[in-house]
C-alpha positions in Angstrom: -0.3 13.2 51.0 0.9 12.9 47.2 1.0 9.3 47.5 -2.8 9.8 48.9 -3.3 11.9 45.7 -1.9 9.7 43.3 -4.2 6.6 44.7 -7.1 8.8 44.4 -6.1 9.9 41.1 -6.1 6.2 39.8 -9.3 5.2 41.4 -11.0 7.7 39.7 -9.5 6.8 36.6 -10.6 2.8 37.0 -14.0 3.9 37.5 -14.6 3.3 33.8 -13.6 -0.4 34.2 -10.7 0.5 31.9 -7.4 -1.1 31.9 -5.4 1.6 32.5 -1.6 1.0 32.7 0.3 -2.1 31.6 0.8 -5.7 32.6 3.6 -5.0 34.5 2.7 -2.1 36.2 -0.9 -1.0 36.2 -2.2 1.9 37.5 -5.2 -0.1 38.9 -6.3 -3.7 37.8 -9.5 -3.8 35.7 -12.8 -4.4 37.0 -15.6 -5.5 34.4 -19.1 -6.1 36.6 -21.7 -5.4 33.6 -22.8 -8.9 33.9 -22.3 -9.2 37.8 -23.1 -6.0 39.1 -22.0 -4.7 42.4 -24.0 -6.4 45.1 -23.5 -4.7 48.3 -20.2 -6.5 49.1 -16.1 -5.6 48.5 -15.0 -7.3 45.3 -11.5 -8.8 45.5 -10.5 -8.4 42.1 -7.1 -10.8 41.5 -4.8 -11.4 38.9 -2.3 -13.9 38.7 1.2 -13.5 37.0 0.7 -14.0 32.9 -3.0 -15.0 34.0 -1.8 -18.3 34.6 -4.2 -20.8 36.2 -4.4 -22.0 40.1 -4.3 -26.0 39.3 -3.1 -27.4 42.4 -2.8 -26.8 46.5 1.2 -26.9 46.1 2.2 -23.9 43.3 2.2 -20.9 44.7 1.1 -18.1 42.0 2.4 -14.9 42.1 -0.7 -12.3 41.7 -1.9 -9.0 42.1 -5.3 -8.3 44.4 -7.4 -4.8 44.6 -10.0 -3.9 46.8 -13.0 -2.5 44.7 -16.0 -0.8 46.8 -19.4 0.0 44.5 -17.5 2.5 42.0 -14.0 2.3 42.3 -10.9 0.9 44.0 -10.5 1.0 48.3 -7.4 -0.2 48.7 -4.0 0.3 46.5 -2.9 -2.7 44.5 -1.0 -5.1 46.7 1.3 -8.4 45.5 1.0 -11.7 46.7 1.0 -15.3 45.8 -2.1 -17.3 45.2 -2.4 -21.2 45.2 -5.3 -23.8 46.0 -6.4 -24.9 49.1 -9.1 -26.9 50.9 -9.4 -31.1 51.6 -12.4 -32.6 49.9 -13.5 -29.1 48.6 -10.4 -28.2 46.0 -11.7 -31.3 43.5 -15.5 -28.9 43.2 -15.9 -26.7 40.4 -16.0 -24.0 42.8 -12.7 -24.3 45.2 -10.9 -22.3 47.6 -7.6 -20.3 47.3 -4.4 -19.6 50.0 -3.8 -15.7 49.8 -0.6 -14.8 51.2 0.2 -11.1 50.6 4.1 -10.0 50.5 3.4 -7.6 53.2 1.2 -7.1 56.1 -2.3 -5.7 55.3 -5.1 -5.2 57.5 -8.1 -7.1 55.5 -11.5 -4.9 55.3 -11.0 -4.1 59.0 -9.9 -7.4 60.3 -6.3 -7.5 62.2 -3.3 -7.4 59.8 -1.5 -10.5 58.6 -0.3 -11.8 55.4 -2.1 -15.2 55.3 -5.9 -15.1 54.6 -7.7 -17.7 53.1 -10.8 -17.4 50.7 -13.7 -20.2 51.9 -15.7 -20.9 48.6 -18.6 -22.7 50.5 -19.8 -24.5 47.6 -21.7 -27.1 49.0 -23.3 -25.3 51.5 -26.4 -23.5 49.8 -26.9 -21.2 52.8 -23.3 -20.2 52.5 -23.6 -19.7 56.2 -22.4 -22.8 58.1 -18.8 -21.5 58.7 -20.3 -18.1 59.8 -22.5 -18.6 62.3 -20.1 -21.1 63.8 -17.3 -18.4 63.7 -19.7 -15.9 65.7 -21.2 -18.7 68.2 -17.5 -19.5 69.4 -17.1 -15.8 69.7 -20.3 -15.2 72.0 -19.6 -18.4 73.7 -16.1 -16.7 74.9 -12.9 -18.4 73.0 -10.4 -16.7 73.2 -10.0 -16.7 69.5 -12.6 -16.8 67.4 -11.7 -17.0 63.2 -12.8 -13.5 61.8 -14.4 -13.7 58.0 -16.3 -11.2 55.6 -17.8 -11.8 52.8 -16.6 -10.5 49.5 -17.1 -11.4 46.0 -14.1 -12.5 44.1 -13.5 -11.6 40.0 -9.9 -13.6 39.1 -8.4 -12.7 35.9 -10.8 -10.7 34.3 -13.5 -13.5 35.4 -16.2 -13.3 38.2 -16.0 -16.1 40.5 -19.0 -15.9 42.7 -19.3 -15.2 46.5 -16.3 -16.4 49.0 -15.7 -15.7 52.3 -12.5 -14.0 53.3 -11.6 -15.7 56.5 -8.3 -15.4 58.7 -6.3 -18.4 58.5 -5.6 -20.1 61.6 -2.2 -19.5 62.6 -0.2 -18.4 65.5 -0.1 -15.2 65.7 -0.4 -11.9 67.8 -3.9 -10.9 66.6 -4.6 -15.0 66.1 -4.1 -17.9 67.6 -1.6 -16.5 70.9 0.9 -18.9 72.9 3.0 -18.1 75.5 7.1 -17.2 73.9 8.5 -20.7 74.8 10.7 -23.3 73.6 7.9 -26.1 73.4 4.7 -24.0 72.5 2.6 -25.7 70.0 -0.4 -25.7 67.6 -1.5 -29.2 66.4 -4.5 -30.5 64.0 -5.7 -34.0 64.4 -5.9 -34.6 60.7 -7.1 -36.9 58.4 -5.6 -40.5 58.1 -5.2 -39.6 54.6 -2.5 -36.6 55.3 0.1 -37.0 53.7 1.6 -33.2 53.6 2.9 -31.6 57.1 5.0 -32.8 60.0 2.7 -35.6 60.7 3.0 -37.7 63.7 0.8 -41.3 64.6 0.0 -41.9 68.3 -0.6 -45.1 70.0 -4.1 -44.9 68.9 -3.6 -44.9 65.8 -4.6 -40.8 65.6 -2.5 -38.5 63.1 -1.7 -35.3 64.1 -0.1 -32.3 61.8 2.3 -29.8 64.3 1.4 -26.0 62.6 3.9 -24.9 65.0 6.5 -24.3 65.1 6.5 -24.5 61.4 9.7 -26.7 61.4 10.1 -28.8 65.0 13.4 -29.6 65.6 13.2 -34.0 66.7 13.4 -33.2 70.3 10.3 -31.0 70.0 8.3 -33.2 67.7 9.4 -36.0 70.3 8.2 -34.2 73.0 4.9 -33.3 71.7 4.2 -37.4 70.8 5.1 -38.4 74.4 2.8 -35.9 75.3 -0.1 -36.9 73.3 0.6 -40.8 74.1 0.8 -40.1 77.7 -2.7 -38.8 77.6 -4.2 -41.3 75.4 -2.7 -43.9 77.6 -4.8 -41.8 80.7 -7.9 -41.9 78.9 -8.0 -45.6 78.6 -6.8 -45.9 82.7 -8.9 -46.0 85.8 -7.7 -42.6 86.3 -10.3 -41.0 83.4 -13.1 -41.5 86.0 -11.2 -38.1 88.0 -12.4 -35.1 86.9 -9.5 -33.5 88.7 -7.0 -35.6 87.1 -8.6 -34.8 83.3 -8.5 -31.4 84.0 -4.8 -31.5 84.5 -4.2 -33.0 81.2 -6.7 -30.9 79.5 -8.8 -27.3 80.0 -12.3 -28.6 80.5 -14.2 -25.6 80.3 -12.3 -24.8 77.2 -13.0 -29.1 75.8 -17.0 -28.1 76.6 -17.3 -25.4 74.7 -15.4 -26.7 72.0 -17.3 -30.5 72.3 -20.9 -28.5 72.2 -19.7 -26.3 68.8 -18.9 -30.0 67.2 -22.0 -32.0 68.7 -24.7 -29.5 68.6 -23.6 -29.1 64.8 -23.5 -32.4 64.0 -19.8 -32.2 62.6 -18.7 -34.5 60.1 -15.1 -33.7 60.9 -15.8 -32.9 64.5 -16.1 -36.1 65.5 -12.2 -36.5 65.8 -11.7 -36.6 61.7 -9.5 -33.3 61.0 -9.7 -29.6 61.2 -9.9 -30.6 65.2 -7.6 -27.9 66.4 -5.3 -28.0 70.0 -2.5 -25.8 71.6 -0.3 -26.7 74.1 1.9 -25.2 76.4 4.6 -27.8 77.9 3.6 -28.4 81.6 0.1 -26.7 81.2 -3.0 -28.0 80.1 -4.0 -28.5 76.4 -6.7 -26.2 74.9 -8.8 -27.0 72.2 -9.9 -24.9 69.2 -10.0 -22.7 67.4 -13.4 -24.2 65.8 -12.9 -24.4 62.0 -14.5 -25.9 58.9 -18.5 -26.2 59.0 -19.6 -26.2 55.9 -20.5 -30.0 55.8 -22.3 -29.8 58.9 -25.9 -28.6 60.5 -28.0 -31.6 58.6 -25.5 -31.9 55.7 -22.6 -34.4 54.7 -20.6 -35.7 52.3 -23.4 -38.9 52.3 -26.5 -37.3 52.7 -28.8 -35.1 54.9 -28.4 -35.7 58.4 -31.3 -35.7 60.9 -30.4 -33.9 64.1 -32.1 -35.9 66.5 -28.9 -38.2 67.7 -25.8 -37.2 69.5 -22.7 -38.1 67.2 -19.6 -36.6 68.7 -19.4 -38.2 71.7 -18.9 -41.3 70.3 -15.4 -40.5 68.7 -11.9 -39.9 69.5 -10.8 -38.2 73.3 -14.7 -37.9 74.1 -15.6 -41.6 73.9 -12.7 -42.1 77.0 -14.2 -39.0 78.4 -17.9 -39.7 78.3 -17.3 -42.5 80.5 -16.5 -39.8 83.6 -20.1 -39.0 85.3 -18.9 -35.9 86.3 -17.9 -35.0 83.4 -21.1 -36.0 81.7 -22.7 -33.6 84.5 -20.4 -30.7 83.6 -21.6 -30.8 79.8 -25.5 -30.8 80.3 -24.5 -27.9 82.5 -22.9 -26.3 79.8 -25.8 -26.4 77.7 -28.4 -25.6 80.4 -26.6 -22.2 80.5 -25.5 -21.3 77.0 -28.3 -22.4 75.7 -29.6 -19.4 74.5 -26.9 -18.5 72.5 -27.4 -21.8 70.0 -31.3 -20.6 70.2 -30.0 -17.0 68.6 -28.3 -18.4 65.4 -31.9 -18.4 63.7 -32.5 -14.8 64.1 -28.6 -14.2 63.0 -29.0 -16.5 60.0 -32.4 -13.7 59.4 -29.8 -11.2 59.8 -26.9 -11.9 57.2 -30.0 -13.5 54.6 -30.8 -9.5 54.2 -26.9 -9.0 53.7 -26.1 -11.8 51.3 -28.8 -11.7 49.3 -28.1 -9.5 46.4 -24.7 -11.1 45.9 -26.3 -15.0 46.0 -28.1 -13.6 42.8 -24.8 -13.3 41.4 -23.6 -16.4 42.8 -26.2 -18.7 42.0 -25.7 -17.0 38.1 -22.6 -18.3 37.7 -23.0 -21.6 39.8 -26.6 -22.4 39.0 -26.7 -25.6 41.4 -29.6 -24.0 43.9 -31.5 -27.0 41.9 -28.9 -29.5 42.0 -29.6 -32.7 44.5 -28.0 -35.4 42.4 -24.3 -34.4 41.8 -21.9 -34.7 44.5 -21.2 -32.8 46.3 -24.7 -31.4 46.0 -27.4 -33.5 48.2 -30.3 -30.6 48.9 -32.5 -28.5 46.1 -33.9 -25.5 46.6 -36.1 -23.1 44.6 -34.3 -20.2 45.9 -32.1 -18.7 48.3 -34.3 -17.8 51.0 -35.5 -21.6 51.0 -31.5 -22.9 51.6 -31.5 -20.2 54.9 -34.7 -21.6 55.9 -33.7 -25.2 55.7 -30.8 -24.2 57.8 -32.7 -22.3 60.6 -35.4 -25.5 60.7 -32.8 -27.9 61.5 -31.3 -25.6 64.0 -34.5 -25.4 66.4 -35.3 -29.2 65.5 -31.9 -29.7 67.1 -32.1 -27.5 69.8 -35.9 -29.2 70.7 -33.9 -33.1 70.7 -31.5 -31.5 73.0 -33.8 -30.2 75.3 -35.2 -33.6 75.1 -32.9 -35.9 75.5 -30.1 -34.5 78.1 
């Protein structure tokens, strides 16, 4: 109860925007919003150790972070470190940060953990790519779907736009859950570029980054590659044209789902690039997923506007081998046939969050004015205004949904 007291006490005190207690030790951390005024959304306000500067993915920062709500702090000040993260996206003006906290802390409702990441969505003017991707996995049934809200984030006295506060993928209790074994694991096929991680190269050619265990000992790493190689060597046999021999190698219900997320999309990275997610139990089946990183997808890339009236996907990675199967083939217009109307509900969600984002985009589009911007990489759309981006976004959706329908 006092310590209840003593939290209130200060909130009411940082009301003012008033620094109110010293570097060290601050009674709350200061919140100056007369130039971005509240906008309907938490405010993560952060400060880093001395104020000193996130320059890289590698340095981690010690840092302080605060919850405000409209008036004053929701949440006691908590310590953590703070360092850069994201591929293409950390070289934007706008880039993403690695929260880890020093302690468990359940995140405006979501599960508690001490890793979160902050998504900045810069080049995605709709800022809603990575959302409705999150929640179409989720109604689609994974088993783990990434859980995000949207926050705007002042860091070190400065306001830094809109960001979406997303769990990081990681295995974990409330996350990504494996069975307690000796040769559980959660693998990324990753960019040929990696360089960071326990990388490992396949027969094909493929690199994959082991997320866990954190540190495989040889045997396990060696394990995992036979696996891996073992299957790619299947998929290039007579034996890929047995649907009941695939699905011993690989969950196929889970592989559609996932495949349809990626090709329906039109994912730059989902057609076997990174950010392509897999677990695997020894002796069971692999899964794929969780689905992550959208935001250069749904008509956009790092080139240029993409039409949605081809398939892409299919021609990459384990679903070129794959395709070849007729049953398979069967199995994933099936798929579609009967989820269908969950891809034809993301307009109406996209409708849905506009009405809660769009107060805050006023902010965001303040300080980042590139609504405009069509020239600059990594800017390759312009837009009048907000609303417009949403609409682009919702057009492309039922354009893609109509070649679908079209051409199954």
């Amino acid at each position: 109860m006092f310590r209840f007291v003593v939290f209130l006490i200060a909130s009411l005190l940082c009301c003012s925007c008033v620094w109110n207690g010293t570097d060290s030790a601050p009674d709350c951390l200061p919140l100056d919003d007369s130039e971005f005024p509240y906008a309907e959304l938490p405010r993560l306000v952060i400060e880093t150790e001395g104020f000193t500067q996130i320059q890289d993915k590698e340095t981690s920062i010690p840092a302080k972070l605060q919850i405000y709500g409209k008036n004053a702090p929701e949440s006691e000040i908590m310590d953590l470190t703070l360092r850069g993260r994201g591929n293409s996206s950390f070289v934007m003006t706008k880039y993403g940060y690695k929260i880890k906290l020093d302690e468990k802390v359940s995140m405006l409702g979501m599960p508690k953990d001490r890793e979160w990441d902050l998504i900045s969505n810069h080049r995605d003017k709709s800022f809603l790519r990575n959302y409705i991707t999150y929640q179409l996995a989720k109604s689609l049934g994974d088993e783990y779907a990434v859980r995000t809200q949207f926050v705007e984030v002042f860091l070190n006295r400065k306001y830094l736009g809109v960001y979406q506060l997303a769990e990081h993928p990681k295995v974990a209790k409330k996350r990504i859950r494996l069975p307690e074994s000796d040769y559980s694991y959660f693998f990324e096929k990753t960019s040929e570029t990696a360089t960071d991680g326990n990388l490992i190269t396949s027969n094909l050619g493929y690199i994959y980054d082991i997320r866990y265990p954190k540190h495989p000992s040889e045997e396990l790493t060696k394990t995992l590659i036979e696996h891996i190689n073992a299957f790619e060597t299947f998929l290039q046999s007579k034996y890929v044209y047995n649907i009941d021999s695939i699905s011993k190698w690989i969950d196929l219900n889970d592989l559609i789902r996932y495949y349809w997320i990626q090709e329906f999309s039109l994912n730059i990275d989902g057609a076997f690039r990174r950010s392509q997610y897999i677990t695997w139990l020894k002796d069971t089946p692999m899964q794929m997923g969780p689905v992550w990183d959208f935001d250069i997808a749904y008509g956009i890339s790092s080139n240029g506007i993409i039409a949605p009236d081809h398939w892409y996907v299919k021609k990459y990675g384990w679903y070129r081998f794959l395709f070849k199967n007729k049953q398979f083939q069967t199995m994933v217009k099936d798929y579609w046939m009967t989820n269908r109307d969950q891809f034809k509900d993301l307009p109406e969600m996209l409708e849905q969050k506009k009405e809660d984002l769009s107060k805050a985009m006023k902010n965001e589009f303040k300080r980042w004015p590139v609504l405009g911007n069509d020239s600059e990489w990594p800017f390759i759309e312009a837009y009048d205004n907000y609303e417009d981006a949403v609409k682009a976004l919702e057009n492309w959706i039922r354009e893609r949904i109509d070649w679908i329908d079209g051409n199954q």
